[in-house]
PAZAPA-4460 file (N, C-alpha, C; in steps of 0.05 Angstrom, whole numbers, plus 32768, in hexadecimal, padded with zeros to 4 digits):
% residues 154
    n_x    n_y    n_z   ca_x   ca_y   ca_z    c_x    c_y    c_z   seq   type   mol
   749B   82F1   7C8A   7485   82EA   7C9A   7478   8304   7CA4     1      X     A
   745D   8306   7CA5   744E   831C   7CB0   7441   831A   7CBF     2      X     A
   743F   8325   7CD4   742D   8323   7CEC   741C   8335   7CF4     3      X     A
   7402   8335   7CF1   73E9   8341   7CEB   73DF   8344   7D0E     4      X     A
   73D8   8355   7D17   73C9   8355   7D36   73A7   8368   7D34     5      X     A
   7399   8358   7D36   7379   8367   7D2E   736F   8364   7D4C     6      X     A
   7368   8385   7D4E   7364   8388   7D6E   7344   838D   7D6D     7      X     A
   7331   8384   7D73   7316   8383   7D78   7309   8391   7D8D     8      X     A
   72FA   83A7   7D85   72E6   83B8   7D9E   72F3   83D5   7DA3     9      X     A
   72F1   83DB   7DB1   72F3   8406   7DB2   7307   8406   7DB0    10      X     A
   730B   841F   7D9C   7322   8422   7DA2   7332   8430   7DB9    11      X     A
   7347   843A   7DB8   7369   843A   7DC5   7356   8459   7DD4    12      X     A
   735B   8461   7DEF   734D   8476   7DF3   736F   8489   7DEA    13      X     A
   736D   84A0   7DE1   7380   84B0   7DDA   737C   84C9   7DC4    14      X     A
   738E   84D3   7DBD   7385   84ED   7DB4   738B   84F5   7D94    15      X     A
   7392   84D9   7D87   7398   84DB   7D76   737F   84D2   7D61    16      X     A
   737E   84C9   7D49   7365   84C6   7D32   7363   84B0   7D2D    17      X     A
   7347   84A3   7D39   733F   8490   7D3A   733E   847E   7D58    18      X     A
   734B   8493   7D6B   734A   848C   7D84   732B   849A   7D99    19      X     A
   7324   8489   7DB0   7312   849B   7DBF   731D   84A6   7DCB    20      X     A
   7308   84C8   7DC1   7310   84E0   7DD9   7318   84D8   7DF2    21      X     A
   732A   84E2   7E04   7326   84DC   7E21   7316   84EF   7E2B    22      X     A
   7305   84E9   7E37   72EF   84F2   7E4A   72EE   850A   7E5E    23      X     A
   72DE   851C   7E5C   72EA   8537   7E71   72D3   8543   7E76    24      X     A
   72D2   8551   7E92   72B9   8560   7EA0   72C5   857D   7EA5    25      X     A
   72B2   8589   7E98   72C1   859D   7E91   72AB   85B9   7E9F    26      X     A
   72AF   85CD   7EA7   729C   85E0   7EAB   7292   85FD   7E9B    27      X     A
   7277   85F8   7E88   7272   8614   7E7A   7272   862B   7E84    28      X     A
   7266   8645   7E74   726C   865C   7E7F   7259   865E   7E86    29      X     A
   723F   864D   7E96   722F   864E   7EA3   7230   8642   7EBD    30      X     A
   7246   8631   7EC8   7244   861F   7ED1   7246   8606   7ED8    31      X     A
   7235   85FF   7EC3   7230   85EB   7EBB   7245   85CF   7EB9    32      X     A
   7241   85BA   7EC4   725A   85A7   7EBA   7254   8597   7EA0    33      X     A
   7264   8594   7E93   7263   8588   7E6F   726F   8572   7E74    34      X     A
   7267   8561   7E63   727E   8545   7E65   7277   8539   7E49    35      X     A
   7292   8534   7E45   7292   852D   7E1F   727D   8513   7E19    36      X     A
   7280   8506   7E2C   7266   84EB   7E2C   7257   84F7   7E1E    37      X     A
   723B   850F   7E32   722C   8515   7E2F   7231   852C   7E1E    38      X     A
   7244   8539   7E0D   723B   854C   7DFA   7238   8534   7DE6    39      X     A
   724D   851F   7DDA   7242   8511   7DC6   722E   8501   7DC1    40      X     A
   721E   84FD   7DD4   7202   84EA   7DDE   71F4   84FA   7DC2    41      X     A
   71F6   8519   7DC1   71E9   852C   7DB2   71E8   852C   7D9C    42      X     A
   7201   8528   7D92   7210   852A   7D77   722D   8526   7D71    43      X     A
   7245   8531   7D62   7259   8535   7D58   725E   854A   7D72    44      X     A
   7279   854E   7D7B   7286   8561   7D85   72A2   856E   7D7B    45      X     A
   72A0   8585   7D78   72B6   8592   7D6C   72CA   859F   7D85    46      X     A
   72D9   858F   7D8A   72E6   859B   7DA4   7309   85BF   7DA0    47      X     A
   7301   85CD   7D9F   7317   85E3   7D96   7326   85EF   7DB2    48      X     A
   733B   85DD   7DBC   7349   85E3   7DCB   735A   85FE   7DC3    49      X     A
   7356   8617   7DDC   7356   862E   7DD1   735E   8642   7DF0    50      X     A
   7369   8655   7DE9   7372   866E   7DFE   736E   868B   7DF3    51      X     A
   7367   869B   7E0A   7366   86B6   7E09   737C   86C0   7DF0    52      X     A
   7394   86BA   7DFC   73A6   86C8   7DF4   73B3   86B9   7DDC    53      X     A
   73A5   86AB   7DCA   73B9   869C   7DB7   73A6   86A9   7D96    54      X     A
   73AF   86BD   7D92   73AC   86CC   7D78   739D   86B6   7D61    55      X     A
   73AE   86A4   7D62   7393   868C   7D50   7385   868A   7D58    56      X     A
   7378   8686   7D74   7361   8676   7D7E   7350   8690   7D75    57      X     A
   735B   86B2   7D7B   734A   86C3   7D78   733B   86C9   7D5A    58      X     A
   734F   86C5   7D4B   734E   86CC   7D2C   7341   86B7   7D1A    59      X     A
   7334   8699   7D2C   7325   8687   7D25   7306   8684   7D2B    60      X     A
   7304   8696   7D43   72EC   86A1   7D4D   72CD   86A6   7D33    61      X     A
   72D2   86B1   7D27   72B9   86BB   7D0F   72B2   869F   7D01    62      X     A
   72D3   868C   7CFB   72CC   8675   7CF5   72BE   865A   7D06    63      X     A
   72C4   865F   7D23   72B9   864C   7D32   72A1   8652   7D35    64      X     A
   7294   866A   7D32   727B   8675   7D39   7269   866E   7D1C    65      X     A
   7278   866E   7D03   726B   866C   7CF2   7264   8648   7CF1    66      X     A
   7273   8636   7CF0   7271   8627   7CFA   7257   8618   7D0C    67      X     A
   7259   8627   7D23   7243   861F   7D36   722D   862D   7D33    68      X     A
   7228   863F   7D21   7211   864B   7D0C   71FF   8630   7CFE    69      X     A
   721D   8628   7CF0   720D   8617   7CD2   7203   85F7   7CDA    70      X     A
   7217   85F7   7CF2   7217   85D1   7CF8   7207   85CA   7D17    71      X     A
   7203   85E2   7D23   71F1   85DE   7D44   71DC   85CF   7D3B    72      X     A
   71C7   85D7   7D2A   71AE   85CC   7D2A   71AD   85B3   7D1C    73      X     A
   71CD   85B0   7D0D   71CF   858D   7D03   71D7   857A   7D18    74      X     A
   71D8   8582   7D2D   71E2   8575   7D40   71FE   8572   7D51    75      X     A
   720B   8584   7D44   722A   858C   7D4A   7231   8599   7D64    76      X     A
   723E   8595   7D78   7240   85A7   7D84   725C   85B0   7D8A    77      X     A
   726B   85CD   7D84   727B   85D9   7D86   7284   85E2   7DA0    78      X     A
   7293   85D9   7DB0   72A5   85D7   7DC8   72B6   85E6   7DC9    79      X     A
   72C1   85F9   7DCA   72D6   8604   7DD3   72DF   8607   7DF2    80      X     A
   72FB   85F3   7DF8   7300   85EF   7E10   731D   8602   7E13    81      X     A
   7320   8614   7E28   7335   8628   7E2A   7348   8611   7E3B    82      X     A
   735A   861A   7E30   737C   860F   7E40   738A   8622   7E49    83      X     A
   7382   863A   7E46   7390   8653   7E53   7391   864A   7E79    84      X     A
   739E   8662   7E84   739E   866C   7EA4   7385   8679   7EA7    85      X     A
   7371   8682   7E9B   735A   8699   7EA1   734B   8693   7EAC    86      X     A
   733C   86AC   7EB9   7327   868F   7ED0   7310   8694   7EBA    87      X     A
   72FE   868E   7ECC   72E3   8691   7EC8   72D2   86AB   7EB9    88      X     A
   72DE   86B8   7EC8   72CE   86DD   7ECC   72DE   86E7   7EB4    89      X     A
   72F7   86DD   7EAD   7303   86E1   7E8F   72FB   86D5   7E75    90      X     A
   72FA   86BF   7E7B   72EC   86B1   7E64   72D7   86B9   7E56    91      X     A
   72C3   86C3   7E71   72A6   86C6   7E69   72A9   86E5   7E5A    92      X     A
   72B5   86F7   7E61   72BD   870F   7E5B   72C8   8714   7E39    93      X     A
   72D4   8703   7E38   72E6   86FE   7E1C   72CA   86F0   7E07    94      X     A
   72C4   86DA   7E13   72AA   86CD   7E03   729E   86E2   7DFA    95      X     A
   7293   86F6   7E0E   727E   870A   7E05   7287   8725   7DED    96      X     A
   729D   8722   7DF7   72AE   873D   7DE9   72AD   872F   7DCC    97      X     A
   72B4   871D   7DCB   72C0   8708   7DAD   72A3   86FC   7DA1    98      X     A
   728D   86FD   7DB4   7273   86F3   7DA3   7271   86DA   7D9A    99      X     A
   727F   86C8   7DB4   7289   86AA   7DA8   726E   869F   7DB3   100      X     A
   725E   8694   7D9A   7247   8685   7D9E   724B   8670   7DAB   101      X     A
   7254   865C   7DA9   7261   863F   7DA9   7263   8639   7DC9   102      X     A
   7262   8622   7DD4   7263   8613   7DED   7280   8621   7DEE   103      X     A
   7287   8628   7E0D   72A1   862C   7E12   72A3   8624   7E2B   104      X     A
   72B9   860E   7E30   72BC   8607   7E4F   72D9   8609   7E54   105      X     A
   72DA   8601   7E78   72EF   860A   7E7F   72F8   85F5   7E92   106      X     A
   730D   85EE   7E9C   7314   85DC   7EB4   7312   85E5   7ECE   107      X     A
   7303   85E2   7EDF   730C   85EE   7EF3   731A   85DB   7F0B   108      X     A
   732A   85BF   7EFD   733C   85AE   7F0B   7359   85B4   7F01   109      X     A
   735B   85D5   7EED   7378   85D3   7EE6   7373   85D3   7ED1   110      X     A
   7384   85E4   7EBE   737E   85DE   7E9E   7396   85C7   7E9E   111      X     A
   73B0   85C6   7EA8   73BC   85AB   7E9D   73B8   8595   7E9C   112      X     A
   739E   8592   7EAB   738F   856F   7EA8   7387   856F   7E8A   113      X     A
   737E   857D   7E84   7377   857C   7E63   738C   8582   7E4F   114      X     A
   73A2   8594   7E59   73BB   8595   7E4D   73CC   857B   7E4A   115      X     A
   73C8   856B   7E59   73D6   854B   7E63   73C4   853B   7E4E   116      X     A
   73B2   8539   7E57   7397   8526   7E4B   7399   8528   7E35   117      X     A
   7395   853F   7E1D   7394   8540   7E03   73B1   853F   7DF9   118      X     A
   73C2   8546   7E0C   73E5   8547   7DFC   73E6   855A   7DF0   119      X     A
   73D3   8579   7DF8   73D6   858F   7DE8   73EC   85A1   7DE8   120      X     A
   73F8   85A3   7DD1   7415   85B0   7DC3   740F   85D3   7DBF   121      X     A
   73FA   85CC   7DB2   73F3   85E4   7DA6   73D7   85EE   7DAA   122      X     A
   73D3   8611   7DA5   73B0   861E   7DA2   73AB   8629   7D8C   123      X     A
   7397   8620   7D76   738B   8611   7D80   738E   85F9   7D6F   124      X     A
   7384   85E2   7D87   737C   85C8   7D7C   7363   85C5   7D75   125      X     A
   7362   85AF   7D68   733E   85A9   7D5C   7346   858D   7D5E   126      X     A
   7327   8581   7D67   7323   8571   7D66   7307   855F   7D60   127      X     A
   72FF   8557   7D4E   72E4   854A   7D47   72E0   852E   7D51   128      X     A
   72D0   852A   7D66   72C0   850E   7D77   72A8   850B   7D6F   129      X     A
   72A1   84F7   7D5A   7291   84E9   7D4E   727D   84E1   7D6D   130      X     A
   7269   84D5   7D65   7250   84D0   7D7F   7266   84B3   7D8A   131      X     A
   726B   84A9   7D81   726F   848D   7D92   7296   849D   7D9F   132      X     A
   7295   84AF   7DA7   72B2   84BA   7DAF   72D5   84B5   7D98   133      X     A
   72C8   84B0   7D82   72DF   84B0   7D79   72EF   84C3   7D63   134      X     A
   7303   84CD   7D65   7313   84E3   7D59   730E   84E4   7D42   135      X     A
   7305   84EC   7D34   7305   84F4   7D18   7311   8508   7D09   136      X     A
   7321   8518   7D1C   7333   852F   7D0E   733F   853D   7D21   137      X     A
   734D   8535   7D21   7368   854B   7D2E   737A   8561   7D22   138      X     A
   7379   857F   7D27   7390   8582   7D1C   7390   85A4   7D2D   139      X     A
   739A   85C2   7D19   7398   85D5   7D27   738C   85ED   7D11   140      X     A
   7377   85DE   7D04   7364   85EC   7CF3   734A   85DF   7CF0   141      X     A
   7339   85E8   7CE4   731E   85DE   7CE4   731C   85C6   7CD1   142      X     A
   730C   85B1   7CD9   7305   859F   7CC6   72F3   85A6   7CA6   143      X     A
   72F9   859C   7C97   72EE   85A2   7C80   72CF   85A0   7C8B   144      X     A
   72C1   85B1   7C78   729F   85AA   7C77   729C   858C   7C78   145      X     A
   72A8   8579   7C5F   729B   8570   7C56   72A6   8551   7C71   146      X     A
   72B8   8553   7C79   72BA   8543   7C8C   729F   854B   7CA5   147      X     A
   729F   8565   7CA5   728A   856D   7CC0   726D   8557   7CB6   148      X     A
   7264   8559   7CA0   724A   8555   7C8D   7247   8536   7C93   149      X     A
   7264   852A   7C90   7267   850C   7C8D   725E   8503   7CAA   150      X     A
   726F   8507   7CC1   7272   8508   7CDE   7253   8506   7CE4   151      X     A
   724A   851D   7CDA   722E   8521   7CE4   7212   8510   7CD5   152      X     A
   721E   8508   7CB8   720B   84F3   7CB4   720C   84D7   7CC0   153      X     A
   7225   84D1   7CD0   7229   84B8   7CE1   7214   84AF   7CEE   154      X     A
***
């Protein structure tokens, strides 16, 4: 005997693929407060959970930039959210030094609310949120082009 269970309507909020993002207000290096709602209202969001000090997050840099080169004006927008201890006046310092084009925000309620929230293990994470908030790629490298291409013709 098999027993089949078909669950109807949004999905499961969580951090895995095919789940919705969970939701976060987050502050740029302007200021500014972000909230994943309203970046995907826009388009696709590429979320790259990322720190000063984590040698991948640095050595991926040319690629996240290249990135938010080719896919900004398709509608993409490239997020980079720090999980480090750094404040503010660091971040923005490092951004400039590193020439990181890309949205970069920060918590200023604690980075472990977002360390909890996402269940982050490791830097860096990636994560792709389709417009209606749902995961389309998880992992700790960049999504192929051709998934970016797909995402974005949604």
């Amino acid at each position: 005997m098999t027993l089949s269970l078909l669950v109807v309507g949004k999905p499961q909020v969580g951090i895995g693929y095919g789940q919705t993002a969970p939701e976060f207000s987050l502050t740029d290096l302007y200021g500014k407060k972000r909230k994943l709602s309203q970046l995907t209202k826009k388009g696709p969001v590429l979320l790259v959970f990322w720190s000063i000090n984590c040698r991948y997050c640095h050595a991926m840099i040319p690629a996240f930039n290249k990135i938010d080169r080719i896919y900004r004006s398709k509608g993409l927008t490239l997020a980079a959210v720090n999980v480090g201890q750094e404040s503010q006046a660091e971040i923005q310092k490092y951004a400039r030094h590193n020439k990181m084009t890309y949205m970069i925000l920060n918590s200023d309620q604690g980075q472990n609310v977002i360390l909890r929230l996402y269940q982050l293990r490791a830097t860096p994470t990636i994560k792709l949120v389709a417009v209606d908030g749902t995961i389309r790629f998880h992992g700790y490298r960049l999504p192929s082009r051709a998934l970016l291409d797909a995402v974005l013709s949604e």
